[in-house]
N, C-alpha and C positions, 0 to 999 in steps of 0.2 A: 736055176733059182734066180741070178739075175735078170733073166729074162723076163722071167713072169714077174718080179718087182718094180722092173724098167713096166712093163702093160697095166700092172695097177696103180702108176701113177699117172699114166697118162690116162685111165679110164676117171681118177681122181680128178684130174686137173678138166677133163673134159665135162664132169658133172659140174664142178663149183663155174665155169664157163655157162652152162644150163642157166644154174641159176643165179648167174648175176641177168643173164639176159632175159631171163622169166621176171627177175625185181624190176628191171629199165622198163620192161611193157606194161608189166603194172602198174608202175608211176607214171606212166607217160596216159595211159587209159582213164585213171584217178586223174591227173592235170585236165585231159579233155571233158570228162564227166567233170569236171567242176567249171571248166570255161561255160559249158553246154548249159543253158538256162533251162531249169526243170518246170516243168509242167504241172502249175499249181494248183490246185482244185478250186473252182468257184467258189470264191467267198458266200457262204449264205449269209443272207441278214439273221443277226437275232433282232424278233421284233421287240421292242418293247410294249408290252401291251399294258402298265399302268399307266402311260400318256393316251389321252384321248387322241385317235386321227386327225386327217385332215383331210378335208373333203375336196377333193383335188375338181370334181368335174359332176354336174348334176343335168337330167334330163328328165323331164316330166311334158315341156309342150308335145312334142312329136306325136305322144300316146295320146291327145285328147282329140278323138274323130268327133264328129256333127252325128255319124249316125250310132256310135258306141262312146256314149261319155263318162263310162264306169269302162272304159279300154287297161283294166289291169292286168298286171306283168304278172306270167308265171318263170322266171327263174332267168338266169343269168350266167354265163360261162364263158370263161376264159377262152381263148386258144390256146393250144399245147406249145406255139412257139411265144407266146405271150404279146404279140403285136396288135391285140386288140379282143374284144369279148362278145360273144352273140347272145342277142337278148328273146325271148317271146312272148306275144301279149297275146289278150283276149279276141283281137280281130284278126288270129289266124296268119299275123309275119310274125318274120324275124327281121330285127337288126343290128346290124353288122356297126360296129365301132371300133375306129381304128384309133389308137393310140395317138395323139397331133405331136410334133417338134416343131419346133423353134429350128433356125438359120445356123444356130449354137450346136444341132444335136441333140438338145435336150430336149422335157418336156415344153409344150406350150403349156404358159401362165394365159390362164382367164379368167382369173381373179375377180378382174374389175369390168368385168361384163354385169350386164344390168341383171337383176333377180328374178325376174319374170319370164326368163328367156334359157333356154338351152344352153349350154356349155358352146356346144358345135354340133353338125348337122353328123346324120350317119351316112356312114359311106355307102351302104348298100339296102337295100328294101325289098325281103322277097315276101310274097304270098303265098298261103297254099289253101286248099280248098278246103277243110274242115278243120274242126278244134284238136289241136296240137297232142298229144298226148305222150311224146316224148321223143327227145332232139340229144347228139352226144355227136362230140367234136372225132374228126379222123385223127389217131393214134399218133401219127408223124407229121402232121402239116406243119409246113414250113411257109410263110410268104414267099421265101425267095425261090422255091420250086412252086409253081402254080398249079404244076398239076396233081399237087398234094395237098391242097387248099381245099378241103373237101368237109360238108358237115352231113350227118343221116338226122330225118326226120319221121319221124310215124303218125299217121294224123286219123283221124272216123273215117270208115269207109272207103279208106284209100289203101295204095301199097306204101310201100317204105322207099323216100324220096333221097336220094341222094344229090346234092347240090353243088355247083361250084361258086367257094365262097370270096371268084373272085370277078366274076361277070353276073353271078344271079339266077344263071340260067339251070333247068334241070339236065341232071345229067344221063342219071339214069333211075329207074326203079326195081323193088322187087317185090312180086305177087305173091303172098298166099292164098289158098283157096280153102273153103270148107266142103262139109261134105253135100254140099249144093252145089258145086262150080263155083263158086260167088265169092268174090273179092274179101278177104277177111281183113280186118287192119291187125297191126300190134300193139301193145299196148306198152312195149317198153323195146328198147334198144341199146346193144352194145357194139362196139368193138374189140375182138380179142385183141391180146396183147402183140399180138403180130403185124396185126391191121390187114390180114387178109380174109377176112368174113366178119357178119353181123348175126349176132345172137338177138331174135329175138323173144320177146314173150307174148305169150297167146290162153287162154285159156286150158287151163292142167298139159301147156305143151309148151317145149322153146322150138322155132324152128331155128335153123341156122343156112345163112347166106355166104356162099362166094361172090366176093363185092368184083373180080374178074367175069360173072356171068349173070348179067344181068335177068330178068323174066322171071319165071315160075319155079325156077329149078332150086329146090333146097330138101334138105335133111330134117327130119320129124322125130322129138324124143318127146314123148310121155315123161310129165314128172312122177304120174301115177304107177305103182309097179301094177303087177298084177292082181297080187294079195290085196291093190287100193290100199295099199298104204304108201306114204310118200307127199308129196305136196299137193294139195289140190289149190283149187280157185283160180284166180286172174295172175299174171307174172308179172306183176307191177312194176319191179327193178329188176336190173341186173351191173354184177359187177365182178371186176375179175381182180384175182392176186395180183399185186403189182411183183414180188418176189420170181416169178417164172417158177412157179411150184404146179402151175397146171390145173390151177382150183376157180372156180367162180360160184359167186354166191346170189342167188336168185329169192327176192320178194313175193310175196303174196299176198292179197287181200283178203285171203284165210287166217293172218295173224301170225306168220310161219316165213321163216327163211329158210333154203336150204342149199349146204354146199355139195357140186357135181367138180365132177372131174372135167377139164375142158374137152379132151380127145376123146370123149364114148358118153359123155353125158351120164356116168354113172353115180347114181345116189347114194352121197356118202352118211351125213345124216342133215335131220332137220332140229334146227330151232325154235321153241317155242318160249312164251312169255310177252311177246307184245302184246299189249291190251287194244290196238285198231289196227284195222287192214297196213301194211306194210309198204309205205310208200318209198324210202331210199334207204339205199345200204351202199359201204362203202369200207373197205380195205385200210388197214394200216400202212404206212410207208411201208416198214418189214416185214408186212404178210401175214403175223402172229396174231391178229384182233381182226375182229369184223364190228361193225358201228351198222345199227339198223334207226330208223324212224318210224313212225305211225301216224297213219291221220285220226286225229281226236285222243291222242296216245301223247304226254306231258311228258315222257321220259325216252332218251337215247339210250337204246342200252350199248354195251360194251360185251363184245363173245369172245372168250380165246378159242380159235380153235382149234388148239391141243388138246383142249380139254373142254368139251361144250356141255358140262352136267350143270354148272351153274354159270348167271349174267355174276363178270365181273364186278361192275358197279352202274349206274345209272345215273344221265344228265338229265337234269330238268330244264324243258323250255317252255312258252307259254304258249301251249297248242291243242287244247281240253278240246276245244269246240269247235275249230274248224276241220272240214274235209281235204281242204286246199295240202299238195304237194309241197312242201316246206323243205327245200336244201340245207345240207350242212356241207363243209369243207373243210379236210386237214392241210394245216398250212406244208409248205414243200420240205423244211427239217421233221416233218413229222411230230414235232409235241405238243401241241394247240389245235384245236378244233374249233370252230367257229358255226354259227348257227342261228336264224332269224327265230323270229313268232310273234304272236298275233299281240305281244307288246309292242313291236316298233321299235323294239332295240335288236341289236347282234349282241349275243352271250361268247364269251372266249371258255374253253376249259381246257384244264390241265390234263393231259393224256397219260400221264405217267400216273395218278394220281383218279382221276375222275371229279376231281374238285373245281368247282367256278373260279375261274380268274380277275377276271373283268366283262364289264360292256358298256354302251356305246348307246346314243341314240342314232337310227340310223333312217326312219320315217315316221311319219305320224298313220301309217296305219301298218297293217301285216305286213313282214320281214320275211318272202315266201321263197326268197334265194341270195344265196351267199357264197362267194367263189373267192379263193385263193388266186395271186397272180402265182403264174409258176415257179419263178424264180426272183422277183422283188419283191419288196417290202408292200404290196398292196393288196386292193382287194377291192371285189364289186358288189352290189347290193340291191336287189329290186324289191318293189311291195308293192298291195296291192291287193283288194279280196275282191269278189265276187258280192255286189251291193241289190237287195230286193226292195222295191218300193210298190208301192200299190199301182193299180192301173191307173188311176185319175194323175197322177205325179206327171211332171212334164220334166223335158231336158233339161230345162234352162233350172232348175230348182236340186239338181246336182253340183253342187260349185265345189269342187274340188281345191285343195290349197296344193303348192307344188314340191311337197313331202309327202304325198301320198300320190298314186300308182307313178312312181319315178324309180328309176336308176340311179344310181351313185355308186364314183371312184373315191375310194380311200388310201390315205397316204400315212404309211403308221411310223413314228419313230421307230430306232434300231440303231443296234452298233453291230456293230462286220464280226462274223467267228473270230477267237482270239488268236487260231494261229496262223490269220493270214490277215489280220487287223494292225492298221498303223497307227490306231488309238481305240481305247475301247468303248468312248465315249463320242463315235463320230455320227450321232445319230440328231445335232440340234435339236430347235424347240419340234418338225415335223417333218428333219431327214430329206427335206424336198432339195438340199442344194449337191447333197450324196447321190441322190435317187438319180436326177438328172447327170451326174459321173457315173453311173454305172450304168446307166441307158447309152448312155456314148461306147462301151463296151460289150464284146460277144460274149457270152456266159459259158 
């Protein structure tokens, strides 16, 4: 019996040894984990959207050619890495605007440049041989990898042109064909969320590309089933889930959206209730809503789709009459949506909600694109319609003012999230002495 008393103290003593030196490692791991600086989450701005912007940067000469002087913009887009935005107009380019600094880091102030004049010149100037019909930035581009600098364009009578948006030069293309042989264009384009193919749209058809194999080679889904029921018409938009649920939701100029599954193209169901052909749709930050447009159609609606039996609610913008493609943009926290028309203002709305927040003048004629910066507090703006005069009418009797077919950067007040905010009110009269601290920083 002593024996086995002497072994269960020492099997005693050996455990409380245990844990003292299991508490020493924990404390010592707990001291390191507190030395170790944690990895904070990018502050997002909240915008303030009852302060009017500030118009940081404006372009209207570039676009006025000798031989096109009604040369207006259809739309405007960011880069995914935010280092500048690509624009396109009625004479078939695109251009590229890089973001300017200052010696500081920050933004370049050009304030006090004369009125009549550009902001700054664009960096890059490409052409393409027919009327544009739809352009979308590569998924990952980075500047500081060039060879991810990459935009797709689909234009009449051509293939779908992929660019590099750091020399101008084509890089490559991709062919569809009909059933003639014959070169068919797209009429909309994406990239999955992967960035390893382009989804296009084509009449009652997506093709889809491997952006690794350039030429003829791609995949052909029918939105039609067999029964002909399913989405007919033109594929006007496409867009995919930002959540990786595997969903994309494709437009129509039959009046109709509908969401596929991205892996098999299969038809899950279709939306109806837009009153004109369906020109842009676009995804919630968290996956749960889908946002559609119309041309000649005054209302954005809102879809959940969990539940697609009835439109959530509907935004109104001022777009009864024209056929023009008209952008909308959710800002990068996701609870504001932003949107031109044929007022000349950008409309803000509340997403949680569907109610008008605010707006803004942003041209004196159509507001036909409107782009979120990805991660600051800004945003871009083109306008811009399509003008008819009689035959006897000369150039020179188009005199354009330089708020109309122009671009503009906006600069919105904001105060930083609050729990990574060292005031909540650090947003001044236009945020521009913030905006230019946080450009000095990686996001």
């Amino acid at each position: 019996m002593g024996e086995e008393a002497l072994e269960q103290q020492l099997i005693s003593a050996s455990m409380e040894e245990d844990a003292v030196e299991q508490q020493t490692a924990t404390e010592a791991v707990e001291e390191t984990t507190e030395k170790q600086p944690s990895e904070e989450p990018y502050p997002w701005p909240v915008i303030q959207y009852d302060v009017p912007p500030y118009r940081t940067y404006h372009f209207f000469n570039h676009f006025k050619t000798p031989s096109n002087p009604n040369n207006f913009l259809k739309g405007v887009k960011w880069s995914p890495d935010g280092s500048g935005f690509l624009t396109c107009s009625d004479d078939n380019t695109f251009c590229l605007y890089t973001l300017p600094y200052d010696e500081s880091g920050g933004l370049a102030d050009f304030s006090s440049s004369a009125a009549d004049t550009d902001s700054y010149a664009a960096s890059l100037v490409m052409s393409d041989g027919e009327s544009v019909y739809d352009y979308c930035w590569y998924p990952y581009m980075s500047s500081s990898s060039p060879e991810t600098c990459v935009f797709a364009s689909t234009t009449r009578d051509h293939p779908i042109h992929l660019w590099d948006a750091t020399t101008g030069q084509l890089r490559c293309t991709y062919r569809a064909y009909d059933a003639m042989d014959e070169i068919t264009a797209a009429f909309s384009i994406a990239f999955n969320p992967a960035g390893t193919k382009i989804f296009a749209g084509y009449n009652k058809s997506v093709r889809i590309f491997d952006i690794h194999r350039s030429g003829r080679d791609f995949t052909q889904h029918s939105t039609l089933q067999g029964n002909k029921e399913g989405q007919s018409g033109i594929i006007s938009s496409i867009a995919f889930c930002p959540s990786h649920s595997g969903l994309l939701a494709t437009g129509s100029y039959s009046q109709t959206t509908a969401i596929h599954r991205e892996d098999n193209m299969e038809l899950l169901y279709v939306l109806h209730g837009q009153e004109g052909g369906v020109t842009h749709v676009q995804f919630s930050k968290d996956g749960n809503y889908l946002y559609t447009g119309g041309r000649k159609d005054p209302y954005i609606l809102c879809w959940d789709i969990r539940k697609t039996v009835d439109i959530v609610y509907k935004m109104y913008r001022s777009s009864e009459t024209t056929n023009q493609r008209i952008y909308f943009d959710i800002e990068p926290r996701g609870h504001h949506l932003g949107s031109g028309g044929q007022d000349g203002s950008v409309h803000i709305y509340n997403l949680q909600t569907g109610q008008w927040v605010s707006s803004f003048r942003a041209a004196s004629d159509t507001v036909n694109g409107f782009s979120f910066h990805p991660f600051l507090p800004m945003a871009a703006s083109s306008s811009g319609h399509r003008r008819f005069g009689v035959l006897d009418d000369s150039h020179e009797d188009m005199l354009l003012t330089g708020d109309e077919n122009c671009v503009s950067v906006w600069n919105f007040s904001y105060s930083v999230s609050l729990e990574n905010a060292v005031s909540p009110n650090s947003g001044g009269s236009n945020g521009k002495s913030e905006l230019d601290e946080d450009l000095r920083q990686e996001p």
